[in-house]
C-alpha positions in Angstrom: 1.0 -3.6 -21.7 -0.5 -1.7 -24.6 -3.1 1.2 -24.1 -6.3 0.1 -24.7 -8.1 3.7 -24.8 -12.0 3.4 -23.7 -15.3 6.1 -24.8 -17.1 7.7 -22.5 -20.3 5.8 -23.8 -18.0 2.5 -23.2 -17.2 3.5 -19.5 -20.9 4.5 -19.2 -22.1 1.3 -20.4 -19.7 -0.9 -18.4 -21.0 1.2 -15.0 -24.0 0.2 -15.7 -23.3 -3.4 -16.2 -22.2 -3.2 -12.6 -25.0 -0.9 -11.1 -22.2 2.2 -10.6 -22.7 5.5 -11.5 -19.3 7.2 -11.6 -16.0 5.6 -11.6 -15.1 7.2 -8.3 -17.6 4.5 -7.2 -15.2 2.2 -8.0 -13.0 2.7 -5.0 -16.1 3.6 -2.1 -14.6 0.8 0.2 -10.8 3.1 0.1 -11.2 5.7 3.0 -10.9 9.2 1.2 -7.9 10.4 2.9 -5.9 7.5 1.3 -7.0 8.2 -2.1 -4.5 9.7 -4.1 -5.3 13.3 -5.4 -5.9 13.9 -9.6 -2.6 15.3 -10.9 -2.4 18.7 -11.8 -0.8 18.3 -15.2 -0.5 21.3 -17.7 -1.1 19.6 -20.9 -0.7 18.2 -23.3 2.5 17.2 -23.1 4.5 14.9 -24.8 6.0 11.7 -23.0 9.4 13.1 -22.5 8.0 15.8 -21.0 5.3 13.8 -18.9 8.0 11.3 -17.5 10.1 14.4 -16.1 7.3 15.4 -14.3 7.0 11.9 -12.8 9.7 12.2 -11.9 10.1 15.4 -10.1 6.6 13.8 -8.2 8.7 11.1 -7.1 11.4 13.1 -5.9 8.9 14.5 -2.9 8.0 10.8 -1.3 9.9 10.2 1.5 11.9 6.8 1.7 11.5 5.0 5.1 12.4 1.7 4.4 15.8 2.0 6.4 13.3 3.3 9.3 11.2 0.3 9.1 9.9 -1.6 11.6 7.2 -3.6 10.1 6.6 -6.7 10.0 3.9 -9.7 10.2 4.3 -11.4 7.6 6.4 -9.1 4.5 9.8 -8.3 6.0 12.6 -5.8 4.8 15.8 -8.1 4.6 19.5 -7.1 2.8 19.7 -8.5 -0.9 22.6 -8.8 -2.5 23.8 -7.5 -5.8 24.7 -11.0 -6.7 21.5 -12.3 -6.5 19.6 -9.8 -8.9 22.1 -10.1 -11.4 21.9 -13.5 -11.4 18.2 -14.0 -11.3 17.3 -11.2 -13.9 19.5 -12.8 -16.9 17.4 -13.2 -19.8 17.5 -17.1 -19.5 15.3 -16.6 -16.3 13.1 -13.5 -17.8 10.5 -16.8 -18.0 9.2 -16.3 -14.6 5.5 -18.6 -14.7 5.9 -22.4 -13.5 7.1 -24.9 -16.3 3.5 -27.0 -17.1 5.8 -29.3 -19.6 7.4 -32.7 -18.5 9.9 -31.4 -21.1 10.7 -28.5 -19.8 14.6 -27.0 -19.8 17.2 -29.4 -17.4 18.2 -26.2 -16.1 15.0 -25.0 -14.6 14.0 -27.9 -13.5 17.5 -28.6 -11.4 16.7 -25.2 -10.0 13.2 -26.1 -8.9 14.8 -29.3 -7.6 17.8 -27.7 -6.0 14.5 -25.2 -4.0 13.1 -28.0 -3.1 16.0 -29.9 -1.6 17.0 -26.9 0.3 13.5 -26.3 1.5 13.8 -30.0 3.0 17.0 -29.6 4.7 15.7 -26.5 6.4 12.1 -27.4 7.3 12.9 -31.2 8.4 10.8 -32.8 6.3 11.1 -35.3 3.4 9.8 -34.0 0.1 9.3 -30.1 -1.1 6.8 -29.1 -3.6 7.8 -26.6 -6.6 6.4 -23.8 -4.5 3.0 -21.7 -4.3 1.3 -18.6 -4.2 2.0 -17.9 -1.0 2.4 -18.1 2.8 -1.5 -17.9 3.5 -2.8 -20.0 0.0 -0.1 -22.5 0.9 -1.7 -23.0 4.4 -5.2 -22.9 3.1 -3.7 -26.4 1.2 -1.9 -27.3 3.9 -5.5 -27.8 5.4 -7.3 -29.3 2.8 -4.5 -32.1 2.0 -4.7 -33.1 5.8 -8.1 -34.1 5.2 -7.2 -35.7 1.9 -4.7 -37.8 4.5 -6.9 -38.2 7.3 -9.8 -39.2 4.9 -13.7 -38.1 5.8 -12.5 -35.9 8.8 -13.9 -32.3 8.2 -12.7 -30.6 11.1 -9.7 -28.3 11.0 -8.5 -26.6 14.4 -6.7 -23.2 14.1 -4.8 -21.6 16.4 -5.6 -17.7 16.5 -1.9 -17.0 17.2 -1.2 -17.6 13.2 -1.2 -14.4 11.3 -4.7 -13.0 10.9 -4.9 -12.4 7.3 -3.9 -16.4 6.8 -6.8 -17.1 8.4 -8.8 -14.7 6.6 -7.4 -16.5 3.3 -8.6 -19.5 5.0 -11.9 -18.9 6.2 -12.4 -17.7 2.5 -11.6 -20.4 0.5 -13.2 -22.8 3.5 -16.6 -21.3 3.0 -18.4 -23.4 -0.1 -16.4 -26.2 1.6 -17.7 -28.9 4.2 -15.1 -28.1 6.5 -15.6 -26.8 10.3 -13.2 -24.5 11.0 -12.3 -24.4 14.9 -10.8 -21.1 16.2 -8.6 -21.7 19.3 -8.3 -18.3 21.2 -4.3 -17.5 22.3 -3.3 -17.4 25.4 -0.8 -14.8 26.3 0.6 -14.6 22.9 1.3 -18.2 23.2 -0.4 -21.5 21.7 -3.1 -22.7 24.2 -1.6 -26.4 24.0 -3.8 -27.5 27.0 -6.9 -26.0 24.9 -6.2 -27.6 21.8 -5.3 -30.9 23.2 -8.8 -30.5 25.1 -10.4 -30.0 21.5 -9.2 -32.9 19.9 -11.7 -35.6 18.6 -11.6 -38.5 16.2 -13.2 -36.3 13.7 -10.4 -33.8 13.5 -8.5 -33.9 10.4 -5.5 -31.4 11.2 -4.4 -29.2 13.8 -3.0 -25.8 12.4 -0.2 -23.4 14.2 2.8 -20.9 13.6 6.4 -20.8 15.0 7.0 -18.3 15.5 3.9 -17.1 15.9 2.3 -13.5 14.5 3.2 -11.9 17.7 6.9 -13.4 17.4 6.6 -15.6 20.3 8.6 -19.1 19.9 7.8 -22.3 21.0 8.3 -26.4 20.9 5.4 -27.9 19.4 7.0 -31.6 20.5 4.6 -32.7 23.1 1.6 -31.3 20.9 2.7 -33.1 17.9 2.5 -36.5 20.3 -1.4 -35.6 21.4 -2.2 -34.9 17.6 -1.0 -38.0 16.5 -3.1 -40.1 19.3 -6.2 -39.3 17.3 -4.7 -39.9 13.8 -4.8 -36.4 13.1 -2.3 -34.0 11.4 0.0 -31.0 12.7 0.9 -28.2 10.6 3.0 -25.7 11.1 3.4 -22.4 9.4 6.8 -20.6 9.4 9.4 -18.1 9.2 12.2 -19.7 7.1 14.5 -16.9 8.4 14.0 -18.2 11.7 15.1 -21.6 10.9 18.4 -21.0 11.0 18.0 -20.9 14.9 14.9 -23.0 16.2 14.2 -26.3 15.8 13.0 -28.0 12.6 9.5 -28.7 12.2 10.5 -32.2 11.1 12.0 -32.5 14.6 9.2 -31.7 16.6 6.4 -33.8 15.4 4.8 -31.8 12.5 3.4 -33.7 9.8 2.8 -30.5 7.0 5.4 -26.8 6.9 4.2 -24.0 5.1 5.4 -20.1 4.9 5.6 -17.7 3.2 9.4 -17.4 1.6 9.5 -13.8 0.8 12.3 -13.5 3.2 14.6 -15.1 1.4 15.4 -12.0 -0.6 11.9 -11.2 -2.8 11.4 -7.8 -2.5 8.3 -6.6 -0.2 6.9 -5.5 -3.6 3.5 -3.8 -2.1 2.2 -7.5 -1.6 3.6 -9.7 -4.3 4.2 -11.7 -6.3 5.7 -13.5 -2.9 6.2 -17.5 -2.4 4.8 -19.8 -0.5 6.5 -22.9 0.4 5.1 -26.5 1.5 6.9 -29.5 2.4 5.6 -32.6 3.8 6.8 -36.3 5.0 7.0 -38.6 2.1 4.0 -40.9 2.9 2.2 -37.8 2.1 3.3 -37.4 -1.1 0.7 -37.9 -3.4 -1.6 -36.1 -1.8 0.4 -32.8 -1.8 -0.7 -30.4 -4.3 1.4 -28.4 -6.7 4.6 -30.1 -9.1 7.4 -32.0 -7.6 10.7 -32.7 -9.4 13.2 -35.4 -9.3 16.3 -36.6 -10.1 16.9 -39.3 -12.4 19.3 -40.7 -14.9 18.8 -41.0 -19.4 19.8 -44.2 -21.0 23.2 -43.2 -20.8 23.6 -42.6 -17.1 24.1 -39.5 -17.2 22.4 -37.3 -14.2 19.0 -35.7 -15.3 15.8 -33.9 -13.6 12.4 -34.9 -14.9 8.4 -33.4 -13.5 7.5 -36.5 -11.9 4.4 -35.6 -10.0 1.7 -32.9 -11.2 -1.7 -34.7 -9.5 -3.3 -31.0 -9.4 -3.5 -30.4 -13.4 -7.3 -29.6 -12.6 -8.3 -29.6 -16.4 -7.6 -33.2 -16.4 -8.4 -34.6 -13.1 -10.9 -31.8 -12.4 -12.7 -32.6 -9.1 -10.1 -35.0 -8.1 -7.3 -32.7 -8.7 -5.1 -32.2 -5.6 -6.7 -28.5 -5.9 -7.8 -26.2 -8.1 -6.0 -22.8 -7.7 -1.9 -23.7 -6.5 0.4 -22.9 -9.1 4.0 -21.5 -9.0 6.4 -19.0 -10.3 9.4 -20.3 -11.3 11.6 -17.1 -10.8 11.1 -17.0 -7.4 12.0 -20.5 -6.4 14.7 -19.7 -8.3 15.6 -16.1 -6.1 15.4 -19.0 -3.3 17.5 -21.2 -4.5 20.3 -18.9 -5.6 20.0 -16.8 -2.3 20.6 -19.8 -0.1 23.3 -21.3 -2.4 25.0 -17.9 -1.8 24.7 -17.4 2.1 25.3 -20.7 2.1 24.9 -23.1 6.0 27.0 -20.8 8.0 26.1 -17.5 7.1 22.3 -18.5 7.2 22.7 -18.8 10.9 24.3 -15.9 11.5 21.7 -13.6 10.2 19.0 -15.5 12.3 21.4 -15.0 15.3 21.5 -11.3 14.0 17.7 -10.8 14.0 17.7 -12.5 17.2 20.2 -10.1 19.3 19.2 -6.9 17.2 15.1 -7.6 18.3 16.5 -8.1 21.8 18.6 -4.6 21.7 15.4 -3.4 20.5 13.3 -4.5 23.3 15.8 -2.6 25.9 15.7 0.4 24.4 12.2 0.7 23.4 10.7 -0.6 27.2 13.3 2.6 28.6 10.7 5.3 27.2 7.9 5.9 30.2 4.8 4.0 30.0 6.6 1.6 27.3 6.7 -2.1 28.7 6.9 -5.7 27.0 3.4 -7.0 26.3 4.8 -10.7 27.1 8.3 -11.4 28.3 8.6 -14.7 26.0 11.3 -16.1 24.0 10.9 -14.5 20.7 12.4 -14.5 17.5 12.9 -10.9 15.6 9.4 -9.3 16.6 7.4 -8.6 19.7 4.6 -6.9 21.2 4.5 -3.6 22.9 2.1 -2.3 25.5 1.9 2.0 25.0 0.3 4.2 27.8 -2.1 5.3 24.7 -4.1 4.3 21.4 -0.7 2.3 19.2 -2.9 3.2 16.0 -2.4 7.2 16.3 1.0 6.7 17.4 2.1 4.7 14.8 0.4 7.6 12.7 1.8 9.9 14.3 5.5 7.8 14.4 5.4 7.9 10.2 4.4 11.3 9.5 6.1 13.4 11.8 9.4 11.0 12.6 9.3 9.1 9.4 9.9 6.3 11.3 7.2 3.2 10.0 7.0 2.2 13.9 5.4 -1.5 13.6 1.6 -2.6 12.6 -1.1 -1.5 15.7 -2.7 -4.8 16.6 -6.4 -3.5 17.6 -7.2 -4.2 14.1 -7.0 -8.2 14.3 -7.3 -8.6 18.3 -9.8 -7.2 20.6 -8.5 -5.5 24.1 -5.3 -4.6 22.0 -6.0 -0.9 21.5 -2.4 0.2 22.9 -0.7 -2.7 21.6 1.9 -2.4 18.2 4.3 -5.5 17.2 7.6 -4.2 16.3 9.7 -6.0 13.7 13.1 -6.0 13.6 15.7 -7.3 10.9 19.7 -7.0 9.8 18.5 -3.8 8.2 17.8 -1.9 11.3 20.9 -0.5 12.3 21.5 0.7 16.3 21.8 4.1 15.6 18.1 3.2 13.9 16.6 1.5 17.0 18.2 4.5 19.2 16.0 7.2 17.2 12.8 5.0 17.3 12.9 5.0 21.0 13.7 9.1 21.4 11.1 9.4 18.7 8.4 7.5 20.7 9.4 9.1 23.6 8.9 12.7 22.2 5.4 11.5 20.8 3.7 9.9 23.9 
């Protein structure tokens, strides 16, 4: 991006447009010991000279992304050299999502080789050209069930799905007339009973996770079954990884599968860009938001893809566009696409398995420190919940600055009556010899 350099009388006049009267105002909502401190350069110097300083900055972080445990919702997964070369070729450098009907055969058999794969693993019978991500995708998960369900306004939520989805949620749900209907969890599980007991003929869609955002797993069948006596929806948000172990979505009832499908090898990036995913049963179809793409044939037979639905182009539908804000990038769906290709049916399950048996190591050796134990003893998938004798926040704190060990995300900020509570995440990138030093870590610390 090219410098744009600014006056002070431009940076005065701008803080006053916005009632500020230093720039440090800027960022009052950033606690002040997570603000970064001004750098102490001599100067000037000249950019050679400025980047070797950078540099030798850099050099002093500390690395801990091989002693990660963090998870809920971004997770540290193995990508393989094969899959950046191939994505990063200049053909792909185009990374936004392709607007034209005429866009290139080759990215659209791309998009359409995502979206058949997507399918296959969620259950379901038609795969849009991906989103923004997990937590916007669920947001129009929501609001294309009450497209289906037509004049229902009522949504019901389970509070087991990740917090900051239905932060996103409430968010874009507030100029909307929509009546957002929190069900409370019930030892880290899906309240069924409670939801079934919530129910009414006004109730568009009911919304849950598998697994859920404290890694618990379960069958959603016989919910699916109450949903559908009132005509209403079921989504389900989920962990792709996970898919290569549970049973599909499709399978147990739902009607709407969204995630988030950073896992399948986009880096954690800080936050983003990431990809959110949405699938759907074919009677749905046009009410699904985003671009689908199909396969066809030219007048000579031969095999083509064409953009055959696009129903959200809001500048020409405008308030009956299928929404207003989805859009995609096409370099990601991409990553997906190639990344699955590679592992390829059989090696997909075995790093599910692998996540499955390396959280379960994880759980043994972490419940041997005293005063350690097992929030819930539920089947899980490659995170769960831990109970510490003190306050999880200061020992996680306590875990990355003096261990260097990120130890997991303390749950007291999204749950109340959680203050000793931390869910752990574990992946193919924790090693054993990893998992052994978290636990004589945490036990030196508490």
């Amino acid at each position: 991006m090219t410098y744009t350099s600014h006056t002070d009388a431009e940076r005065r006049e701008m803080l006053e447009t916005i009632g500020l009267e230093k720039i440090e105002d800027l960022f009052a909502d950033i606690p002040k010991k997570m603000r970064a401190s001004a750098l102490e350069l001599d100067g000037p110097l000249s950019e050679t000279e400025v980047r070797r300083e950078f540099a030798r900055i850099a050099d002093g972080n500390c690395d801990m992304t091989c002693s990660l445990f963090l998870g809920a919702g971004s997770y540290h997964h193995f990508i393989p050299a094969a899959l950046s070369h191939l994505v990063m070729r200049s053909e792909f450098y185009t990374a936004y999502t392709p607007y034209q009907a005429e866009a290139s055969q080759g990215m659209l058999q791309s998009i359409y080789e995502y979206q058949s794969m997507m399918c296959e693993l969620t259950g379901m019978d038609v795969s849009n050209a991906s989103m923004y991500d997990g937590a916007t995708a669920l947001y129009e998960a929501a609001i294309m069930a009450m497209r289906c369900a037509r004049k229902r306004t009522r949504i019901i939520v389970d509070e087991c799905i990740n917090p900051l989805y239905r932060n996103v949620l409430a968010t874009y749900a507030g100029n909307l007339d929509l009546e957002l209907v929190h069900v409370p969890a019930k030892d880290g599980h899906t309240d069924v009973e409670a939801i079934a007991a919530t129910l009414d003929d006004k109730t568009a869609a009911v919304l849950v996770s598998n697994p859920n955002f404290f890694g618990v797993v379960q069958d959603f069948s016989e919910l699916a079954g109450k949903v559908h006596e009132y005509k209403a929806l079921l989504v389900m948000s989920v962990n792709p990884v996970a898919l290569g172990a549970l049973k599909t979505p499709g399978e147990m009832g739902a009607d709407i599968v969204t995630g988030e499908a950073q896992p399948f090898r986009s880096p954690m990036f800080f936050g983003g860009p990431y990809i959110g995913f949405m699938t759907t049963r074919e009677k749905y179809v046009r009410k699904m938001p985003g671009r689908i793409i199909s396969e066809t044939v030219d007048e000579d037979g031969e095999r083509g893809f064409v953009m055959t639905l696009q129903t959200r182009e809001q500048h020409i539908r405008r308030e009956k566009a299928t929404s207003n804000i989805c859009t995609n990038q096409g370099l990601l769906s991409l990553t997906v696409a190639v990344y699955l290709s590679l592992i390829g049916r059989d090696g997909f399950t075995a790093l599910a398995e692998q996540n499955i048996s390396k959280a379960a190591y994880a759980k043994k050796a972490l419940t041997k420190v005293e005063g350690v134990s097992l929030k819930w003893k539920s089947p899980a998938f490659n995170e769960f919940v831990l109970s510490l004798p003190q306050d999880a926040e200061k020992v996680i704190e306590n875990l990355t600055a003096e261990e260097k060990i990120v130890g997991g995300l303390p749950l007291k900020r999204y749950y109340e009556g959680m203050d000793n509570d931390v869910l752990v995440c574990v992946t193919e990138m924790n090693t054993r010899e990893q998992i052994d030093e978290y636990a004589a870590a945490l036990g030196r610390l508490i």
